[in-house]
C-alpha positions, 0 to 999 in steps of 0.5 A: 587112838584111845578105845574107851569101851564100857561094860563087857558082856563076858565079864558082867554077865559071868559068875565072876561078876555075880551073874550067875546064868548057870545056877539062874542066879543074879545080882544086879547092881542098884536098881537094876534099871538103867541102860548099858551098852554091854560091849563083846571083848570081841568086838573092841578086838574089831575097833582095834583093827578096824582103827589101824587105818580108818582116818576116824580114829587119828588122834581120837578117843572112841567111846565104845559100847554095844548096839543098844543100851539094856538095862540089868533087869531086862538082861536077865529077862534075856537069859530067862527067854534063852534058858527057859527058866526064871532067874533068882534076882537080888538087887544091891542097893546103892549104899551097900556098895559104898559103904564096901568101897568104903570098908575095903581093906585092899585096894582090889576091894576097894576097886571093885566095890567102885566099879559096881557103884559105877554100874549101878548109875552108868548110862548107855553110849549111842553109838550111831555116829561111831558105827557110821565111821565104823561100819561094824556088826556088834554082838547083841547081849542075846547073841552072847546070851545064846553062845553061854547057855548053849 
């Protein structure tokens, strides 16, 4: 069995990542605008377990994502409900994150400058026949939106 999640919220959605919520502060990648299927790290836990013996996963790759495909942009107006405050925005073109994939002068920088290029054009996974072979509660990017802002 091969869990293939996307983007886990924990990650992206951190300082680590530059989405600052702590300082209300955020970068999108691109536009901001297309759909993720932000995933809990959490809930891939639950796919690995639920996996061991649920005859959906023998031999399959499961393409694993959460509950419901939000854009960068509505994440943050998320986090803005939650906290009560407005967020600082910068958006990264495209072409500035190629240009560093490109310029990178480690293969670390190289990575991660790949990885933002990916988020910025990646689209949301439907996970409606996944959920019905695996009949899982997901996280909702509120809910771990609500579990960081306190």
């Amino acid at each position: 069995t091969i869990l293939q999640f996307t983007y886990f919220a924990e990650v992206w959605l951190s300082p680590a990542a530059g989405f600052d919520y702590p300082n209300r502060k955020a970068n999108l990648y691109g536009t901001g605008e297309n759909l993720i299927s932000w995933i809990s790290i959490l809930d891939v836990a639950q796919f690995a377990v639920a996996s061991l013996d649920n005859p959906a996963a023998r031999n399959a790759t499961l393409e694993l994502g959460g509950p419901e495909g939000i854009s960068p942009a509505n994440v943050v107006k998320i986090f803005e409900k939650v906290g009560g405050e407005s967020f600082a925005v910068t958006c990264v073109p495209v072409e500035a994150l190629q240009a560093q994939a490109v310029g990178a002068i480690d293969p670390m920088q190289k990575t991660f400058a790949t990885m933002m290029v990916s988020y910025a054009s990646t689209a949301a996974i439907d996970m409606t026949s996944t959920l019905k072979a695996f009949p899982l509660k997901l996280r909702t990017v509120e809910e771990y939106a609500r579990s960081v802002m306190g």
